[in-house]
Each structure stands twice: as C-alpha cells, then as structure tokens.
C-alpha positions as MATLAB code, in Angstrom:
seq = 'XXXXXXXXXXXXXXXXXXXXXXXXXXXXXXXXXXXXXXXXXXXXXXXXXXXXXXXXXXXXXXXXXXXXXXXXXXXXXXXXXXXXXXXXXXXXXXXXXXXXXXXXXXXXXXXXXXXXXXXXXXXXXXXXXXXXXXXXXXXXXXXXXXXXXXXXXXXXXXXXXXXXXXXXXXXXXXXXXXXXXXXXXXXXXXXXXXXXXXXXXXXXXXXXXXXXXXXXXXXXXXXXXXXXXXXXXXXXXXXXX';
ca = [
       0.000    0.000    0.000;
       2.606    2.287    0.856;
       4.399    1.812   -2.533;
       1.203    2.363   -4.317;
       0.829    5.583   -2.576;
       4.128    6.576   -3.485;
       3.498    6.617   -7.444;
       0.353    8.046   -6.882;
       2.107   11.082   -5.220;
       5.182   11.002   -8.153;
       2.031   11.292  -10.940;
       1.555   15.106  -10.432;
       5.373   15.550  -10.751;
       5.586   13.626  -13.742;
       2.899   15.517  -15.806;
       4.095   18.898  -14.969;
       7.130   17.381  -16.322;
       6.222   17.395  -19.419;
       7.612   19.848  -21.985;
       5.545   22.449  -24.136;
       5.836   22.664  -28.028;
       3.871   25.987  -29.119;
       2.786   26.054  -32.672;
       2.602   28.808  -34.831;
       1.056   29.105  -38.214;
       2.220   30.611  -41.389;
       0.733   33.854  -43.169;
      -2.971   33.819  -44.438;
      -3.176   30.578  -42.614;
      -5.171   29.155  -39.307;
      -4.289   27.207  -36.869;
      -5.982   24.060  -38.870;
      -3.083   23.404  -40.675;
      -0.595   22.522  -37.476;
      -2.947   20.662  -35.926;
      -2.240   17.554  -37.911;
       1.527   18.083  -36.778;
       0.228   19.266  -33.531;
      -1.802   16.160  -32.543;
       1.481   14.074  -33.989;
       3.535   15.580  -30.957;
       1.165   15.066  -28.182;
       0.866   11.732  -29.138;
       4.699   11.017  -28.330;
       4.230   12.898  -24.816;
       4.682   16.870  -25.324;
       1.977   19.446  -24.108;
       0.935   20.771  -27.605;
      -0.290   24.390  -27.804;
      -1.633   25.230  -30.978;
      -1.884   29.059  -31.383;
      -4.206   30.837  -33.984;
      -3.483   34.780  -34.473;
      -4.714   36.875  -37.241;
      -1.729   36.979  -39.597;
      -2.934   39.894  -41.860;
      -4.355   42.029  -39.719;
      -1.207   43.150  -37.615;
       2.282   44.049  -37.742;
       4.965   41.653  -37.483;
       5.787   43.004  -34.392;
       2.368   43.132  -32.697;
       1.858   39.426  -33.610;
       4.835   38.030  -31.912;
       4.189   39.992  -28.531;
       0.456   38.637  -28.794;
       0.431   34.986  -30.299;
       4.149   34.290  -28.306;
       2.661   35.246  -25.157;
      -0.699   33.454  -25.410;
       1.554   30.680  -26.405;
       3.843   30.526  -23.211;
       0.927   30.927  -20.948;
      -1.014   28.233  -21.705;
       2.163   26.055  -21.397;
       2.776   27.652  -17.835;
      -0.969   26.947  -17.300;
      -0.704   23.214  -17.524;
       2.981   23.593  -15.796;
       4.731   22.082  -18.718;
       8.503   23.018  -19.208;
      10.525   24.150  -20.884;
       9.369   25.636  -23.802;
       9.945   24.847  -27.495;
       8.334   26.221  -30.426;
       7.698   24.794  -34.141;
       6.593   27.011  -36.445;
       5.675   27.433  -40.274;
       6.914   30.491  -42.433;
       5.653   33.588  -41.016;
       6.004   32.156  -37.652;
       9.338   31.561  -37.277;
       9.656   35.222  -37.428;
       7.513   35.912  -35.034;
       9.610   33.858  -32.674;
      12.932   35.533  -34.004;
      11.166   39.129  -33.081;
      10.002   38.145  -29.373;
      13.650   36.248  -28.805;
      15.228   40.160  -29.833;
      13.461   41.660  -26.864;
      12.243   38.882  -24.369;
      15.079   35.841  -24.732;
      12.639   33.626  -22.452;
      14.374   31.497  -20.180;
      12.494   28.698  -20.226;
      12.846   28.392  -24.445;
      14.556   25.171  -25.186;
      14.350   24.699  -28.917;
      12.826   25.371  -32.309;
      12.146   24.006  -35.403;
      11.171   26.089  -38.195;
       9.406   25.136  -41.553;
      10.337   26.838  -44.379;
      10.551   30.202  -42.819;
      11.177   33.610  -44.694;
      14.546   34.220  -42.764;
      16.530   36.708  -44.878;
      12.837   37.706  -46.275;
      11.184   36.377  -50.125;
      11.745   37.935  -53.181;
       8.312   37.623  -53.975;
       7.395   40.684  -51.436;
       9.912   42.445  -53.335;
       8.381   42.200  -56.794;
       4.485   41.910  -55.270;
       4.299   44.248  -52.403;
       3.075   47.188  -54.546;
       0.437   45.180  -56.060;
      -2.474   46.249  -54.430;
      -4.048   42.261  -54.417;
      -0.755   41.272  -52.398;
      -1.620   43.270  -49.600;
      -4.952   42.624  -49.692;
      -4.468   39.249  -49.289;
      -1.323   39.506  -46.993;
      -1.926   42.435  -44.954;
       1.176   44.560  -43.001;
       2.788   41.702  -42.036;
       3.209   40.763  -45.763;
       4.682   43.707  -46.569;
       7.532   43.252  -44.023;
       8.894   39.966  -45.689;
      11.224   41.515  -48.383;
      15.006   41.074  -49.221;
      16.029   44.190  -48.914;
      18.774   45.181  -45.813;
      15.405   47.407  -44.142;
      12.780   45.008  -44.261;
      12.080   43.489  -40.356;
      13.757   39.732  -40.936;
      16.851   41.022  -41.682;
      16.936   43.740  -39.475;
      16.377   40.793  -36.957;
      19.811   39.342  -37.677;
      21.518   36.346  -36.258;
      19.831   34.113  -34.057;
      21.062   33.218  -30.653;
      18.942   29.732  -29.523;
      18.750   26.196  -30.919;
      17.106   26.369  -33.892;
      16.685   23.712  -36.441;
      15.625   24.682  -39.872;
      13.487   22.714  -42.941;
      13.166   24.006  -45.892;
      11.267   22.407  -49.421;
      12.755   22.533  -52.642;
       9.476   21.670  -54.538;
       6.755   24.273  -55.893;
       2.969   24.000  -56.849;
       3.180   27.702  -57.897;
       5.363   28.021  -60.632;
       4.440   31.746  -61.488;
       5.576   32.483  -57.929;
       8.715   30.461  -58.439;
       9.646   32.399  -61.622;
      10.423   35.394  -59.448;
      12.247   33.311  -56.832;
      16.238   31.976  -57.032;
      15.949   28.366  -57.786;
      16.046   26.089  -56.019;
      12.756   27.225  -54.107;
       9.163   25.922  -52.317;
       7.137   28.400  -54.118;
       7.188   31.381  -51.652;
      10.792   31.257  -50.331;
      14.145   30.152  -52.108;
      16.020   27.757  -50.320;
      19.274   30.500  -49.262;
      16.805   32.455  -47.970;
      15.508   30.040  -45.307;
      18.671   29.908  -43.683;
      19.690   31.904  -41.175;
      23.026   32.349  -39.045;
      23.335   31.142  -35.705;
      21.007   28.013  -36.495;
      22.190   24.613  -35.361;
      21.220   22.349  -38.014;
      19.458   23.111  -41.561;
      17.825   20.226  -43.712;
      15.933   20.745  -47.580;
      13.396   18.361  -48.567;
      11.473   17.759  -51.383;
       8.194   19.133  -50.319;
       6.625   22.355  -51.193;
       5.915   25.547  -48.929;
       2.051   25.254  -48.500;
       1.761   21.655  -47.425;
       5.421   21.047  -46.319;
       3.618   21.112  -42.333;
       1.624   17.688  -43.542;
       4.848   15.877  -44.407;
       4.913   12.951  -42.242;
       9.321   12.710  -42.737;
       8.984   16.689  -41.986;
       7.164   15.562  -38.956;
       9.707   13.124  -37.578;
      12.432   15.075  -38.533;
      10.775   17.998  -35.812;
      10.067   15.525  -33.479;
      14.398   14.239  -33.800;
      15.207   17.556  -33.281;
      13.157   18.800  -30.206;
      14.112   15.439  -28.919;
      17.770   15.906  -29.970;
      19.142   18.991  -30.968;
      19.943   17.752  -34.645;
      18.253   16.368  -37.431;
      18.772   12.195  -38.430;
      18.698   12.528  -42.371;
      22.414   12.369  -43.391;
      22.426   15.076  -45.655;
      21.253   17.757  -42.770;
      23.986   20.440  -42.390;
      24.830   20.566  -38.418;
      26.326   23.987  -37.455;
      28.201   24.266  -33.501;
      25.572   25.949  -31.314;
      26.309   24.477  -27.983;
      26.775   28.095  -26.697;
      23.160   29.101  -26.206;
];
C-alpha cells in the first residue's frame, strides 16, 4: 500500500514534467493546418499548444508579442517546461522578433518550416500590387530582401534552432520570381539563417510542407535531440546558447 501511494504522489510531478511545443502558423493561414503536426507531438508525450493569431491584420511586431505570449501561458498553465516552439513560415519570425526583446528562459528549442529568414523575393516584386496586400496584410509587406525590411533587421539568431526548408513548388508563377532552387514562396538561401544549429531541404513544397509525415519526424528528432537524423542535414556548432 505504501508503494502504491508513493506513485500516486510522483504522478503530479511527472505531468508537470512534461515539456511544451507551441505552434505557430504561417501567413494567411489558421491554426488548422498545425494541428495535424500538432496532434502528432502530443501523441509522443509533449503538451501541444496550438496558437491561432490573425496573420494579416497586424504588424509583425504586434503578432509576436500577442500569439508568443498566449503561447507561453497556456504552457505555464498546464505547468509544462521548458518551452519549445515549431513554427511554419511567417512564424518563425515571429519567434525571431520576441527572442530580440524577451530571450525567455524557459525556451529550449525550435524548429522552423520553411521560414522567410533573410525575407522572399516575392514581397519584393508583389508588395506594390495592391491584391498582395490585400491578401497579406502589413505583415506581408515586411517579408522583403532588402537590408530594411524586419527579418533582416532581426539578424543572427542566438537559440537552438533547427531549420526545414522544401525545394518543390505547386506555384510556378511564384517560383519564376524566386532563385531556384525554391518551395514556391521562399528560395532555399533564404531560409537559412546564421546562428542556427542544423538546416535540412526536402522535397516538399511551402504550402503543405507542415503535412509531411518525414517533416514531422524530422521535428520531433530535433526537439528530442538537438539535430536532425537525415544524413544530408547540415549541423552547425551551437552548444553556446
């Protein structure tokens, strides 16, 4: 009896020992499309949040502060720590903008999918058209090339991040304005970032590279890990952070 009585009293410590994995969507997009992905990490034992924020209708910089922070709470609401996030285009930025002025402590890693990290060319060649915005909002606007737009004002990252990126496109008229190779909305060198830890191209495309299932074990190696398993990942030193 006493032994029983014992594990009952570990259980609570064990479930608040579980980590958090915060999700964040892409531009135009809902939370909908994570939650495949999303339901794929509970399953193997993390607290999955799955945040929805309304990607067109706010800055870059109002997003992250809003759609981070809901994030983190409701991971400190069901005590699970530390903190990792895995996130799809746009939302990889976000996470680069709230790291520049919050560095949370309890962050432990992050996986990005095919995120806009030095910005797309097709901003730069769409942004005037008055359709793009319409369809992208403010934050769209903020994803050029150029040395002034926000993600490369953002600059190096400091934490363990782990990068995918798709070298396959269902847009070709998109990809016509892109340097090949590309997913359809982001050429592969721009994806990259330095400071990241480990970067790995696939052949799946930008909109549906989040349904991948080898995209999905690949995120699940590296929160688990630190590093990707495919051999042909590049794995950069970032022991440091």
């Amino acid at each position: 009896m006493p032994k029983v009585l014992c594990l009952l009293l570990l259980l609570p410590s064990l479930s608040s020992a579980q980590e958090c994995v915060v999700l964040l969507h892409g531009l135009a997009r809902t939370s909908h499309a994570m939650q495949p992905l999303a339901d794929y990490l509970s399953q193997r034992g993390y607290v999955s949040v799955n945040v929805d924020y309304p990607s067109r209708e706010l800055p870059i910089e109002q997003l992250a502060e809003t759609a981070i922070s809901q994030g983190i709470q409701q991971c400190q609401a069901q005590k699970a720590s530390p903190i990792n996030f895995v996130t799809h285009s746009l939302g990889g930025i976000l996470v680069r903008q709230y790291h520049k002025t919050h560095a949370p402590s309890e962050l432990k890693r992050v996986v990005m999918l095919a995120p806009p990290n030095q910005g797309s060319h097709v901003v730069d060649k769409l942004k005037h058209f008055p359709p793009f915005y319409w369809l992208n909002g403010e934050s769209g606007q903020q994803l050029g090339t150029d040395k002034d737009s926000l993600p490369q004002r953002l600059g190096a990252v400091n934490f363990k991040l782990g990068v995918i990126a798709g070298t396959r496109s269902i847009n070709w008229l998109l990809s016509l304005l892109l340097p090949n190779p590309d997913d359809g909305k982001v050429s592969l060198s721009h994806t990259q970032i330095d400071g990241m830890c480990a970067f790995l191209s696939l052949p799946v495309t930008h909109t549906f590279i989040m349904h991948d299932s080898q995209v999905w074990v690949e995120t699940l190696h590296f929160l688990q890990h630190g590093h990707f398993r495919d051999k042909t990942a590049v794995h950069n030193p970032c022991s440091q952070f």
